[in-house]
Structures are given as structure tokens and as C-alpha cells.
C-alpha positions in Angstrom: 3.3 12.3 3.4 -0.2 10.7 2.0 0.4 13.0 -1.0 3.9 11.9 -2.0 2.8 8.3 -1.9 -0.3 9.2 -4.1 2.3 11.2 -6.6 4.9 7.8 -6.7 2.3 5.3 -7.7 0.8 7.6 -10.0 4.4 8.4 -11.7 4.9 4.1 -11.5 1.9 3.6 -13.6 2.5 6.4 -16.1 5.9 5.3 -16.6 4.7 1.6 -17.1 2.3 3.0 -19.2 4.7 5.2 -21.5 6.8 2.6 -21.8 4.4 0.0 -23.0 5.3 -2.4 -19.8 1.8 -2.5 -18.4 -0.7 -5.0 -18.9 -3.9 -4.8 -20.0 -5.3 -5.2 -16.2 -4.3 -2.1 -13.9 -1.8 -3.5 -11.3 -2.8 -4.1 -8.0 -1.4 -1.2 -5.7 -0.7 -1.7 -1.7 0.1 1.8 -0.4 1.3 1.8 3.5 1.0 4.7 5.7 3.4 3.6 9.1 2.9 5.5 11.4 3.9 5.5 15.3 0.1 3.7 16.9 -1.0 2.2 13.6 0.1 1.4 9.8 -2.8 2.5 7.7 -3.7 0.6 4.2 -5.3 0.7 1.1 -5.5 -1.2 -1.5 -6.6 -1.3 -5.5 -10.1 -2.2 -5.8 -11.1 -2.0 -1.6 -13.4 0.4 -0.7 -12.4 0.5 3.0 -9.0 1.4 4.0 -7.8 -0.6 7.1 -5.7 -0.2 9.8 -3.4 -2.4 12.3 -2.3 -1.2 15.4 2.0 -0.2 15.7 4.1 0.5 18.2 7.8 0.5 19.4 7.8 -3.2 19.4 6.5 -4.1 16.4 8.7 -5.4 14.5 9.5 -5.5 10.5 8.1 -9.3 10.4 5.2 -8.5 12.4 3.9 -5.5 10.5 4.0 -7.9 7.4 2.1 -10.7 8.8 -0.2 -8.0 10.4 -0.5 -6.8 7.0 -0.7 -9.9 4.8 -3.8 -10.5 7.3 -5.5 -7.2 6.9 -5.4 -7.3 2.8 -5.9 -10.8 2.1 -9.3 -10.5 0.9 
């Protein structure tokens, strides 16, 4: 799954690119990985991917605060 997610925001940017849409700073890119004990993240420019804990009871608002926290630096 890591792979396809690589592929799409590499075919975003190209297409931005083609297009002449893109500015002339690279876009920021967030790229999620939820999976069923944590959502894994990375981010454009972070060395360090992080990670938040998941579970059945996390819910949609949740994992976006929990994530909000975890990139806002």
C-alpha cells in the first residue's frame, strides 16, 4: 500500500508540473498510512516519520486532531 501512495503523489506533482499549475516552492506533502494499532506519517521536509496510536475507537475527528498534533512542527 506504501508504494501506491508514493506512485499518487508522485503522478500529483508531475501533472501540476506538466500543466504549469505548480509553484515555484514544491508543495508540502502529508502522506497517511492508517493502519489497525497506529496511523503512520510523513511529511515534506521531516526527517522522522511519526506515528499515533489507532484502534477500533478512534474516531475520524480524533485521528485528525491526533494528527494535526503530530505534524505541526
Amino acid at each position: 500500500m506504501r508504494r501506491k501512495s508514493a506512485l499518487f503523489c508522485s503522478v500529483l506533482l508531475f501533472s501540476a508540473l506538466a500543466l504549469g499549475t505548480a509553484h515555484a516552492a514544491a508543495p508540502k506533502v502529508l502522506v497517511l498510512d492508517i493502519g489497525g494499532s497506529s496511523v503512520k506519517m510523513a511529511v515534506t521536509g521531516q526527517r522522522t516519520p511519526r506515528s499515533v496510536p489507532s484502534g477500533k475507537d478512534l474516531s475520524p475527528a480524533q485521528m485528525v486532531a491526533a494528527v494535526n498534533r503530530a505534524v505541526v512542527d
